[in-house]
C-alpha positions as CSV (number, residue, x, y, z in Angstrom):
1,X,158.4,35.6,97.2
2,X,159.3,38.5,95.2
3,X,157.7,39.1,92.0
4,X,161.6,39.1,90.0
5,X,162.2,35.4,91.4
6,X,158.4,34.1,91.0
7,X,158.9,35.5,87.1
8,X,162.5,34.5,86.9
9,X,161.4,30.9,87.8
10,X,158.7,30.5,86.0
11,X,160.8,31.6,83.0
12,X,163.7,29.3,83.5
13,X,161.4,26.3,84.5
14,X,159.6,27.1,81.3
15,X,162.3,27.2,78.9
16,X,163.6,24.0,80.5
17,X,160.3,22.2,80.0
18,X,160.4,22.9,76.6
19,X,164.1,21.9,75.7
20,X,164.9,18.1,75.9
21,X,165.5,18.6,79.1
22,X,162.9,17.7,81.9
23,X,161.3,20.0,83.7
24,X,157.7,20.5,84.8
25,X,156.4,24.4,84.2
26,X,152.8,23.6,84.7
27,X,153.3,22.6,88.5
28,X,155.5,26.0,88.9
29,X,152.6,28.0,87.2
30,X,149.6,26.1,89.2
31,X,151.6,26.9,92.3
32,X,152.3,30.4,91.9
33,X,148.2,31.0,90.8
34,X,147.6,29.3,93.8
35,X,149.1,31.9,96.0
36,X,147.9,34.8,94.2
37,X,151.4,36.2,94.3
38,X,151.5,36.9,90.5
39,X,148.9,38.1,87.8
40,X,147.2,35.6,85.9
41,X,148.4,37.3,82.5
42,X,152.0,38.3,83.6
43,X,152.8,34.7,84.2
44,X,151.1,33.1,81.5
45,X,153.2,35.4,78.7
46,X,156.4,34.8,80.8
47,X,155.8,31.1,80.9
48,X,154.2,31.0,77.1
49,X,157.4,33.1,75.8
50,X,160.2,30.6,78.0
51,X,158.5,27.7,76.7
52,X,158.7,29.4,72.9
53,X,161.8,30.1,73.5
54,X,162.7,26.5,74.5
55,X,160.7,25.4,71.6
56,X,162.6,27.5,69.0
57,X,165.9,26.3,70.6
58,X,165.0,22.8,69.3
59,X,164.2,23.9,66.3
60,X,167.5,25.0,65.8
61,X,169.1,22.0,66.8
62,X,166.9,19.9,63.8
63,X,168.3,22.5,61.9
64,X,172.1,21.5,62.6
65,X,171.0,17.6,61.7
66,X,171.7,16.5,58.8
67,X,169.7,16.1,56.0
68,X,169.4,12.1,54.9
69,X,167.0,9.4,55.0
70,X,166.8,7.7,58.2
71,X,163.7,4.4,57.1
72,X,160.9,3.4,57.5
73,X,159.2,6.0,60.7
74,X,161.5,8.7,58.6
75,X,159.0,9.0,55.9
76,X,155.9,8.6,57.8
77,X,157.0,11.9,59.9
78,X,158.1,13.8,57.2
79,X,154.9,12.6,55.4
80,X,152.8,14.1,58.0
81,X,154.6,16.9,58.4
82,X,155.1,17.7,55.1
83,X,151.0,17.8,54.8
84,X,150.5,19.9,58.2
85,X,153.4,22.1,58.0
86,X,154.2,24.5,60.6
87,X,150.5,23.8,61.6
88,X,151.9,20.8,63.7
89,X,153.7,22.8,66.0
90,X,150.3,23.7,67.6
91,X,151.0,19.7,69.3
92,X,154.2,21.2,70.3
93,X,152.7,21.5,74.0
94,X,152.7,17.6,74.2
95,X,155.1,15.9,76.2
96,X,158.0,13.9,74.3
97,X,156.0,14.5,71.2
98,X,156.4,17.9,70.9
99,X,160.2,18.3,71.7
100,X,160.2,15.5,68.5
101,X,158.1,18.2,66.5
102,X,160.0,21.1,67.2
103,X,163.6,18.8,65.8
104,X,161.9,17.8,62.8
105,X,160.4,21.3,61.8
106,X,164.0,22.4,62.4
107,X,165.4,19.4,60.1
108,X,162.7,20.0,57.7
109,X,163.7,23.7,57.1
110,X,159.8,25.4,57.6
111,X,160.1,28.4,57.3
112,X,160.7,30.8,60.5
113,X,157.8,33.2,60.5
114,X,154.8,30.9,60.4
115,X,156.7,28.1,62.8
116,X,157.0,30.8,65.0
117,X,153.4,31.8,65.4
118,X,152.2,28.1,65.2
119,X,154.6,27.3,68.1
120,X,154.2,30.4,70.0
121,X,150.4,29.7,70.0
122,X,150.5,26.4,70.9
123,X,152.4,26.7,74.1
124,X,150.4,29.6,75.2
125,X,147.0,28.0,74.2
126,X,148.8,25.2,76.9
127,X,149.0,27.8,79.8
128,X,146.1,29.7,79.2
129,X,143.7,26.2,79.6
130,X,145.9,25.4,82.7
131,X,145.5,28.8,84.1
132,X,141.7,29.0,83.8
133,X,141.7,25.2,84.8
134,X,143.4,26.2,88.2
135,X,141.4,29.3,88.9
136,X,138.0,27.3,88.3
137,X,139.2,25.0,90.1
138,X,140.1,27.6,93.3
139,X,137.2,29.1,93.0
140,X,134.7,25.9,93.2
141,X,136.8,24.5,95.7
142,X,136.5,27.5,98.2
């Protein structure tokens, strides 16, 4: 596999996963460690800048809703995300949730500069723990 199509893949598969889409980038990035095909840090930025990427896609798509009250699980969210902020986005990793997360930062207007670091370090924190996960794994099992 050349390197253009292992990065190219792990890229799109990445920005998928974190759009409402499906996808699954952590069995893409656990498969290419596993062959040794790639470096450890080239993939992990590709995958953690995708996945931001997808991230701040939703984020603009809160943006677009809206603004009105929705009931009762309205104002526990915005409650909770009024008191963590942009903070929250570090959760953004988490299935379902954290697409959820990324729409209501949007819809709640944080602002762009610390949303950004809080999500972009979230989703790499994500592949980093995978990536030594894998490779402590590989090396116990052999």
């Amino acid at each position: 596999m050349s390197d253009w199509l292992a990065y190219g893949s792990m890229f799109a598969s990445s920005f998928l996963s974190a759009t409402l889409l499906p996808g699954s980038s952590e069995l893409l990035l656990v498969s290419l460690l596993m062959a040794g095909k790639v470096s450890m840090s080239g993939i992990i930025t590709i995958a953690a800048l995708g996945n931001t990427l997808g991230g701040l896609t939703n984020i603009i798509i809160g943006r677009f809703l809206p603004l009105k009250q929705q009931g009762r699980w309205h104002d526990t969210a915005t409650a909770w995300l009024h008191l963590w902020g942009p903070a929250a986005l570090l959760l953004s990793w988490l299935p379902v949730i954290g697409d959820l997360l990324c729409v209501l930062a949007g819809w709640l207007r944080f602002a762009w500069l610390p949303t950004v670091i809080f999500l972009a370090v979230g989703k790499t924190l994500r592949y980093v723990a995978l990536a030594y996960a894998t490779l402590q794994g590989m090396e116990w099992w052999h």
